[in-house]
C-alpha positions in Angstrom: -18.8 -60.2 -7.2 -16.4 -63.2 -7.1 -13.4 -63.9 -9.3 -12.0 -67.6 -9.4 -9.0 -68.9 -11.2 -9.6 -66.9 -13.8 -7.4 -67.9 -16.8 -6.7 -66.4 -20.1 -4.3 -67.8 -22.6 -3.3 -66.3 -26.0 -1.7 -68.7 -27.9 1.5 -70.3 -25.5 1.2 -66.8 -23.9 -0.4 -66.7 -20.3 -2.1 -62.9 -19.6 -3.9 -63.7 -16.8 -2.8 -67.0 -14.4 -5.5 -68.4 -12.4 -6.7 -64.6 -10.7 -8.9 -64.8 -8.0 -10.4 -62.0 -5.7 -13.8 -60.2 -4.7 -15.5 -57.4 -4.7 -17.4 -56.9 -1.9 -20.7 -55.5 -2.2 -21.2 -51.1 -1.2 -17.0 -51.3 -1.4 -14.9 -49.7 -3.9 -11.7 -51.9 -4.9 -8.6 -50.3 -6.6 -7.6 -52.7 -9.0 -3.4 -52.2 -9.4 -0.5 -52.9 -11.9 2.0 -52.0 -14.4 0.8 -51.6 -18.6 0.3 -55.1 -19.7 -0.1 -56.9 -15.8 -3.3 -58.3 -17.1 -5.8 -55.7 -15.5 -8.1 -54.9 -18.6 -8.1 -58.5 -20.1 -9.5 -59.6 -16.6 -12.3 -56.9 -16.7 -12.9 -57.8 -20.1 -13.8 -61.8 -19.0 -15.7 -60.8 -16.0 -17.8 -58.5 -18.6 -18.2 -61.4 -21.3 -16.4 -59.2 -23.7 -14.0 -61.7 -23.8 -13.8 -65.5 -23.7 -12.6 -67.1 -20.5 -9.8 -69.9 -20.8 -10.4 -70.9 -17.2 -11.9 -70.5 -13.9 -15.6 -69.0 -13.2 -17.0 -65.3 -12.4 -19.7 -65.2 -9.9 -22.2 -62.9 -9.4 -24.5 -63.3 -5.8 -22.9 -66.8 -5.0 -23.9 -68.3 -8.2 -22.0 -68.1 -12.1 -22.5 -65.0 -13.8 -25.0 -64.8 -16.5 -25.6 -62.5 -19.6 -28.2 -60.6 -17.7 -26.8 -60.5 -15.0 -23.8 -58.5 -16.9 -26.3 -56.9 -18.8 -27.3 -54.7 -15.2 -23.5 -53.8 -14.6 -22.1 -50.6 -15.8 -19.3 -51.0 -17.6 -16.0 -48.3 -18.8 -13.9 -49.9 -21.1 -10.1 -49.0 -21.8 -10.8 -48.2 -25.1 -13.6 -45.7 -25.2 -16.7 -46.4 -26.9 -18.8 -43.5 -27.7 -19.6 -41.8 -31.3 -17.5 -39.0 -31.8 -20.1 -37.6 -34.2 -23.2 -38.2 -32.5 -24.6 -35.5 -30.0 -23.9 -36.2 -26.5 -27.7 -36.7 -25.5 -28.7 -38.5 -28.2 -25.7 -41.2 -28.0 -26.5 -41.4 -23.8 -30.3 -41.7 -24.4 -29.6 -45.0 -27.5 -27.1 -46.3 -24.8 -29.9 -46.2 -22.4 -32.5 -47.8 -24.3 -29.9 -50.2 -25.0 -29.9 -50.8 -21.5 -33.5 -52.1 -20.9 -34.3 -48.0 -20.5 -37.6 -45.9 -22.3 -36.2 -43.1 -24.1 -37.7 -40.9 -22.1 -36.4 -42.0 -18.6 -32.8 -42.5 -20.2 -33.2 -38.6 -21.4 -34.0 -37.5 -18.3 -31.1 -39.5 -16.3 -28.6 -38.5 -19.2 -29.8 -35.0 -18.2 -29.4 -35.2 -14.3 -25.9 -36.4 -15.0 -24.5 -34.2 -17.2 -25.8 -31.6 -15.0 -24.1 -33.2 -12.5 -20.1 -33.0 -14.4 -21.2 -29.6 -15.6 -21.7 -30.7 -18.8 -25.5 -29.2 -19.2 -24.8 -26.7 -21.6 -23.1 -29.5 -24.0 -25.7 -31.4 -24.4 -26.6 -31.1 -28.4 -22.6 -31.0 -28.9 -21.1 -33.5 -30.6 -18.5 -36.1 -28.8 -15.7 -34.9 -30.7 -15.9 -30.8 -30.1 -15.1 -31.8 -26.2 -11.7 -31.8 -24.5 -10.9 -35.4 -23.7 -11.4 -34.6 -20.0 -15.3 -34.1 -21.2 -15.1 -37.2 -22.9 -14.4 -39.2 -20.1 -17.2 -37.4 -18.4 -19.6 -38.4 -20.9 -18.4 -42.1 -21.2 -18.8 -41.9 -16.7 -22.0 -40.8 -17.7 -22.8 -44.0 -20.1 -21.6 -46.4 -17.4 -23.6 -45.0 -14.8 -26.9 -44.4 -17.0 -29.3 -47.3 -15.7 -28.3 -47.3 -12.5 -26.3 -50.6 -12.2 -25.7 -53.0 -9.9 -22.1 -53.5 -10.3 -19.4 -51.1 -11.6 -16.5 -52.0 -13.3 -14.2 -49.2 -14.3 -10.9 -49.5 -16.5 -9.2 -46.1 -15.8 -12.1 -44.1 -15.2 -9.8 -41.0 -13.6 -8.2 -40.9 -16.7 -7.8 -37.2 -18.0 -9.9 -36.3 -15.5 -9.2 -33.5 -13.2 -9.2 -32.9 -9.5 -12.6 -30.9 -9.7 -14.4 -33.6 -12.1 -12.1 -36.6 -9.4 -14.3 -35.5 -6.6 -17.5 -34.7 -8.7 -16.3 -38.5 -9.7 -16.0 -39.9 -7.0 -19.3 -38.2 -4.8 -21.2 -39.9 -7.4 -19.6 -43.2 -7.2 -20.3 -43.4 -3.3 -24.3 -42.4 -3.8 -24.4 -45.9 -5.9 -22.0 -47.9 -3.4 -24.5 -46.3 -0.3 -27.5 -48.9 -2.3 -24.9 -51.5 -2.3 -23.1 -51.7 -5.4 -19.5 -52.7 -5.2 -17.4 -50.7 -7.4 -14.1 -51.8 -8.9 -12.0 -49.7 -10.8 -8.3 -49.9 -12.3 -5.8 -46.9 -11.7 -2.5 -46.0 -12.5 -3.2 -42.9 -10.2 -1.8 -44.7 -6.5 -2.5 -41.3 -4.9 -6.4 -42.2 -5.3 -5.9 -45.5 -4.9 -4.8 -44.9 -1.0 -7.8 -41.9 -0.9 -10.7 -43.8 -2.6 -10.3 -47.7 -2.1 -11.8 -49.5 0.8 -9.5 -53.1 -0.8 -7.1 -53.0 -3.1 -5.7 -56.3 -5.7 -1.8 -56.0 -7.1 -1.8 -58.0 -10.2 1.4 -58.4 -11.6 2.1 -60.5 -14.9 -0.9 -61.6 -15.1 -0.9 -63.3 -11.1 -2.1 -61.3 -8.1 0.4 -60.6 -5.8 -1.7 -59.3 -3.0 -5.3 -58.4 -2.7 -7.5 -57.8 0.7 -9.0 -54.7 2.9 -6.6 -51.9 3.8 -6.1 -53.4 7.2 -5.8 -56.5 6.0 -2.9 -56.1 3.6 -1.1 -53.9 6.1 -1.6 -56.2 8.9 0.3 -58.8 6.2 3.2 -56.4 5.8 6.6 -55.7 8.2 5.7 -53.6 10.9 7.8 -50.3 10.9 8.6 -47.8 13.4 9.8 -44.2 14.1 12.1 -43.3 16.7 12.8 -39.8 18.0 15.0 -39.0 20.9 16.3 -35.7 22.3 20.1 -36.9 21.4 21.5 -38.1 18.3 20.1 -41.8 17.7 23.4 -42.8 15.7 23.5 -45.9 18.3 20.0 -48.2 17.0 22.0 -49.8 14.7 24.4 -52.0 17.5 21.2 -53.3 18.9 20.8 -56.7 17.9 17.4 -57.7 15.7 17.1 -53.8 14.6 16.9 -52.9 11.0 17.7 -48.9 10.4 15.8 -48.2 7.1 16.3 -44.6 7.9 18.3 -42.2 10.2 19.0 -38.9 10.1 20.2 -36.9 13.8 17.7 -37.7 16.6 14.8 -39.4 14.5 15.2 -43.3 13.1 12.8 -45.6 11.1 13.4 -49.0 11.5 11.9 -52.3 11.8 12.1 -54.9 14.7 13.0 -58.9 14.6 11.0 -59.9 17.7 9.8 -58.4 21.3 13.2 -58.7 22.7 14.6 -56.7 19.9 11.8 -54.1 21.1 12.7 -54.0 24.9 16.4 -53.9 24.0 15.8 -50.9 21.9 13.1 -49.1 24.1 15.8 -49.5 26.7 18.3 -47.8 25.3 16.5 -45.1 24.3 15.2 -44.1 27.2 18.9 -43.4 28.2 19.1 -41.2 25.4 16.0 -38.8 26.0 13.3 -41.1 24.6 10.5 -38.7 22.8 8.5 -40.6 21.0 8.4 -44.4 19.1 5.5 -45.1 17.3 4.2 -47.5 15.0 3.8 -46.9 11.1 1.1 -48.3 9.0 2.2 -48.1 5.4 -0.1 -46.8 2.9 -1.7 -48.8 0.1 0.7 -46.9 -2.5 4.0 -48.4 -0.3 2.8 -51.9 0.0 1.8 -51.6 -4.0 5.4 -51.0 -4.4 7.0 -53.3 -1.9 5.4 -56.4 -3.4 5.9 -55.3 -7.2 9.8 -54.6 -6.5 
């Protein structure tokens, strides 16, 4: 699944400026940024839900078409779900809706609220359920007719860490057959857990996307330094930055190799233990490029 230049305009306002990214196939992206960065109205043009103003989704290489979209399983921001319909009956409509016989939707709607321990619930209706349950259900809607793509606005929501992991075990049995999964999350904690890629969008304009090791590879390399006397002296040696120091233990960043031999240097004449490199997580280089 390809984003290009995506564009949407509201009037003079710009919510989402010429976005492009993809999501790679059996791959779970973490899509990233603050209330109002443009995150839901993108997911709500690559779903058709909303009219594009510019630029082109692609599905397989080739511009996305209703049925294609029609195959993807789809959590809006804004639930969708009748509060006063029984939770089987609403999943088995929502399945039919889907392309499904009743029957087969039943029996999937079943297997997955089995599956978020919701089998006991099933002639409730939506609104006697906590909103963590709710979320459970509406999982359950997305994932009903066993989609091709995923796309996920806040799906951890309310959720907690019991139903996360139930959550995300079922997510991973869909990426194993190939479907690339892309979610939004406030929740940066899962984001460096769960996401194989990751894609910052920040009013409305991506300020980073790629693999893990491809957005940390983009980022200043850091170091720590840990010697068996005080390390007070790292910063008199030219091209070191100290971002951190405290008694025999530094973290610090280097301008160039000679920077790194001067400072290796010295340290061995001050009991070197240890100097290693750190790779920052996804949740640091989220908040190094939105600062």
């Amino acid at each position: 699944m390809e984003v290009r230049d995506l564009t949407r305009t509201f009037g003079d306002k710009t919510a989402v400026d010429q976005v492009s990214f993809t999501v790679e196939p059996g791959r779970m992206t973490g899509f990233i940024g603050a209330n109002g960065a443009g995150k839901t109205t993108t997911m709500r043009m690559m779903m058709g839900v909303l009219r594009i103003t510019a630029g082109e989704v692609l599905w397989n290489g080739e511009p996305i078409k209703d049925a294609d979209r029609a195959a993807f399983g789809y959590m809006p921001e804004e639930r969708g779900l009748y509060p006063k319909q029984t939770i089987l009956d609403q999943l088995g409509y929502l399945g039919q809706l889907r392309g499904m016989n009743r029957a087969d939707a039943l029996a999937e709607a079943n297997r997955l609220l089995e599956r978020f321990a919701l089998g006991d619930r099933t002639k409730d209706k939506l609104e006697t359920l906590s909103l963590g349950n709710q979320q459970r259900v509406q999982i359950a809607a997305a994932l009903l007719h066993q989609p091709n793509a995923l796309i996920l606005d806040e799906p951890f929501s309310g959720l907690d860490p019991v139903a996360v992991d139930s959550m995300v075990d079922l997510l991973r049995e869909h990426m194993d057959r190939g479907v690339p999964v892309l979610f939004s999350s406030h929740q940066l904690d899962l984001v460096n857990r769960l996401c194989d890629s990751m894609v910052i969008l920040d009013h409305g304009k991506v300020l980073a996307a790629g693999t893990a090791d491809e957005l940390r590879a983009s980022r200043p390399k850091r170091h720590r330094l840990r010697c068996s006397q005080d390390v007070g002296w790292v910063r008199a040696v030219p091209g070191v930055t100290v971002e951190d120091l405290e008694g025999t233990e530094a973290t610090l960043s280097l301008d160039d190799d000679e920077a790194r031999q001067g400072l290796l240097q010295r340290a061995v004449d001050h009991g070197l233990l240890e100097f290693t490199d750190l790779a920052p997580t996804l949740s640091e280089i989220y908040r190094e490029v939105t600062r």
